[in-house]
C-alpha positions as MATLAB code, in Angstrom:
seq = 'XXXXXXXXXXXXXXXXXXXXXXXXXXXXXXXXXXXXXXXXXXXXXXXXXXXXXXXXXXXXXXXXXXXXXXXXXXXXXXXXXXXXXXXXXXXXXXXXXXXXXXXXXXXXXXXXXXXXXXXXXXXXXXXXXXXXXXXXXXXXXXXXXXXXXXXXXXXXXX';
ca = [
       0.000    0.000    0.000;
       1.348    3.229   -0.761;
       1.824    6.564    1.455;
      -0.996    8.625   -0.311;
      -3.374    6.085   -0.044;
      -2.392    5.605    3.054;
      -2.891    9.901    4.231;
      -6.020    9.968    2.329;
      -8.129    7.009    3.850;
      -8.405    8.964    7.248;
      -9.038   12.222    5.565;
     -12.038   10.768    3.274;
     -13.219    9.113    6.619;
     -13.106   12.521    8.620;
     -14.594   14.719    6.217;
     -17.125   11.441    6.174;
     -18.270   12.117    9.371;
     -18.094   15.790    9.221;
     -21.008   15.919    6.809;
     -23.138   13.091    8.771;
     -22.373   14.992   12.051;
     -23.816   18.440   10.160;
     -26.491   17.024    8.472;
     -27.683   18.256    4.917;
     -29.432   21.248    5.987;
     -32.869   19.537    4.623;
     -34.756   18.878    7.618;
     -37.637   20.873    8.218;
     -38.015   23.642   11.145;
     -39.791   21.888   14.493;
     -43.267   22.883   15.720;
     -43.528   25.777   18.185;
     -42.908   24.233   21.222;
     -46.144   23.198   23.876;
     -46.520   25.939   25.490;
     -45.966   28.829   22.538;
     -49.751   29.270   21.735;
     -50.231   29.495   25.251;
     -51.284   33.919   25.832;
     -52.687   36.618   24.376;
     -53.457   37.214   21.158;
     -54.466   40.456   18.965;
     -55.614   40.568   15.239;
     -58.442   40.706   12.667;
     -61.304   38.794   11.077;
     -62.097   39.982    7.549;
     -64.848   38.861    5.702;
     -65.525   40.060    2.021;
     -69.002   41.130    1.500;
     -70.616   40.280   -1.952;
     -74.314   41.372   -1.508;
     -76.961   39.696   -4.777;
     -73.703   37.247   -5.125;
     -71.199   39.536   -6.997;
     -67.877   37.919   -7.704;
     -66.402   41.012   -6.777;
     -66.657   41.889   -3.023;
     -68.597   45.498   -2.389;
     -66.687   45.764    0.762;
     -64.557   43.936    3.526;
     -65.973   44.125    6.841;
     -63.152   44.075    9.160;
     -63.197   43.688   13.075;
     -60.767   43.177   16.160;
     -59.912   40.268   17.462;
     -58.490   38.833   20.393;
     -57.762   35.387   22.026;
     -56.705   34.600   25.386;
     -54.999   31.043   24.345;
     -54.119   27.767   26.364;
     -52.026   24.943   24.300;
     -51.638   20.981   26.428;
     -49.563   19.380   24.056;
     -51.160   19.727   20.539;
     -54.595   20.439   21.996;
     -55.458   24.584   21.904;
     -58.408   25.944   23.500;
     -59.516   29.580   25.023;
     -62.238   32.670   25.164;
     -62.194   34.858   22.186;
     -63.672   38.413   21.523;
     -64.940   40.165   18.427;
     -65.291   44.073   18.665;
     -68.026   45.248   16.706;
     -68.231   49.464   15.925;
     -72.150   50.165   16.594;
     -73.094   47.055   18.600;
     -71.779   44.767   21.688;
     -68.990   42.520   21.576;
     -69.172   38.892   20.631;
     -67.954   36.963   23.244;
     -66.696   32.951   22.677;
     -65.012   30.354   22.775;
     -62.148   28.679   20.649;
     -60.922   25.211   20.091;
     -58.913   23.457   17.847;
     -55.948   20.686   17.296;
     -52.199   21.717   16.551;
     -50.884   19.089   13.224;
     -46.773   19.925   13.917;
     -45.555   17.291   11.184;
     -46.229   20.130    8.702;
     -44.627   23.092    7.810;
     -45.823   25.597    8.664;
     -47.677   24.037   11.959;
     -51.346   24.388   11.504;
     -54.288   24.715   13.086;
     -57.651   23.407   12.276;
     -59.693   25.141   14.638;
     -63.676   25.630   15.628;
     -65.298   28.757   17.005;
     -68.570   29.231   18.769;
     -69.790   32.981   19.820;
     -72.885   35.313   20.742;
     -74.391   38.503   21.824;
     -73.739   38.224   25.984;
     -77.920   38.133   26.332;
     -77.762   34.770   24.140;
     -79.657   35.997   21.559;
     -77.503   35.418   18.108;
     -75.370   32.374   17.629;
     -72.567   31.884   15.718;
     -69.866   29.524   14.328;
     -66.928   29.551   12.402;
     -63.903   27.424   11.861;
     -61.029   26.851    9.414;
     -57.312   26.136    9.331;
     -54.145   28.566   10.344;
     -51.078   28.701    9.257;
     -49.132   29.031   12.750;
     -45.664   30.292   14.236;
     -44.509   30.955   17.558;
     -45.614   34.838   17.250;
     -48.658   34.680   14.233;
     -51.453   32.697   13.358;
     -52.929   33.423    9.782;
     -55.255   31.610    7.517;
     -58.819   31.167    6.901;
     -62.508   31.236    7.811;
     -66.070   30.136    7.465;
     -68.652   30.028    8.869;
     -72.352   30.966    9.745;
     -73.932   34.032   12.268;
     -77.520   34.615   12.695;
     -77.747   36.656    9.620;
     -75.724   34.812    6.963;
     -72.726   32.622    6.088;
     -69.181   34.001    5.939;
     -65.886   33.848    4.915;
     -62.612   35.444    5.077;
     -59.466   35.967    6.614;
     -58.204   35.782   10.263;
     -54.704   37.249   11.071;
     -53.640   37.847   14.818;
     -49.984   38.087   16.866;
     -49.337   37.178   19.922;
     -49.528   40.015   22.286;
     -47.827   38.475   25.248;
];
């Protein structure tokens, strides 16, 4: 056996394990961890509004929203609030189940709300897109005066 073979077997061998030790830069980011839902959480629900069923939307009607969010493992659940401009806020509930072998982490998620006197219920689910600090994706879903869709967007506030 010669001397260069003999140099370059432990150098192929190190570099070898170099790259296995690294990895190939391919694997995908992890899931927020099981508590990062967990808090407060501020954004908006828009919903398009296509009165006489225009394809093209005569308005968005856009409100606050917040969440006040608890995550158990890949379980989420919490109280939710919708501020309306001329009317009472809609006060509910939220629950969904975390899916983390994805990227991004999602969310498929229900929502139940009212009027605080009971009068006008409502539901509305979907899926969101989720990191540690923003949850964005869609909705659907029906109130006492017609279905809806749209948009919800929030960040975590704390």
């Amino acid at each position: 056996m010669n001397l260069q073979r003999l140099v370059s077997l432990p150098v192929s061998l190190l570099l070898l394990s170099v790259v296995f030790a690294c990895g190939d830069g391919t694997r995908p980011p992890t899931a927020p961890s099981a508590s990062s839902l967990s808090g407060a959480w501020q954004g908006t629900l828009a919903s398009p509004i296509n009165p006489l069923g225009n394809t093209d939307p005569l308005f968005t009607e856009s409100s606050p929203v917040t969440f006040e969010l608890t995550q158990n493992g890949l379980q989420v659940s919490g109280t939710l609030r919708i501020a309306q401009d001329d009317a009472p806020d809609l006060v509910g509930t939220i629950t969904g189940t975390l899916t983390s072998g994805a990227f991004p982490s999602r969310l498929d998620y229900v929502a139940t709300y009212g009027i605080a006197d009971g009068q006008c219920k409502a539901t509305f689910s979907g899926v969101l897109n989720v990191s540690a600090r923003e949850l964005v994706g869609s909705v659907h879903g029906q109130n006492c005066v017609r279905e809806f869709g749209g948009t919800l967007s929030a960040l975590k506030s704390t």
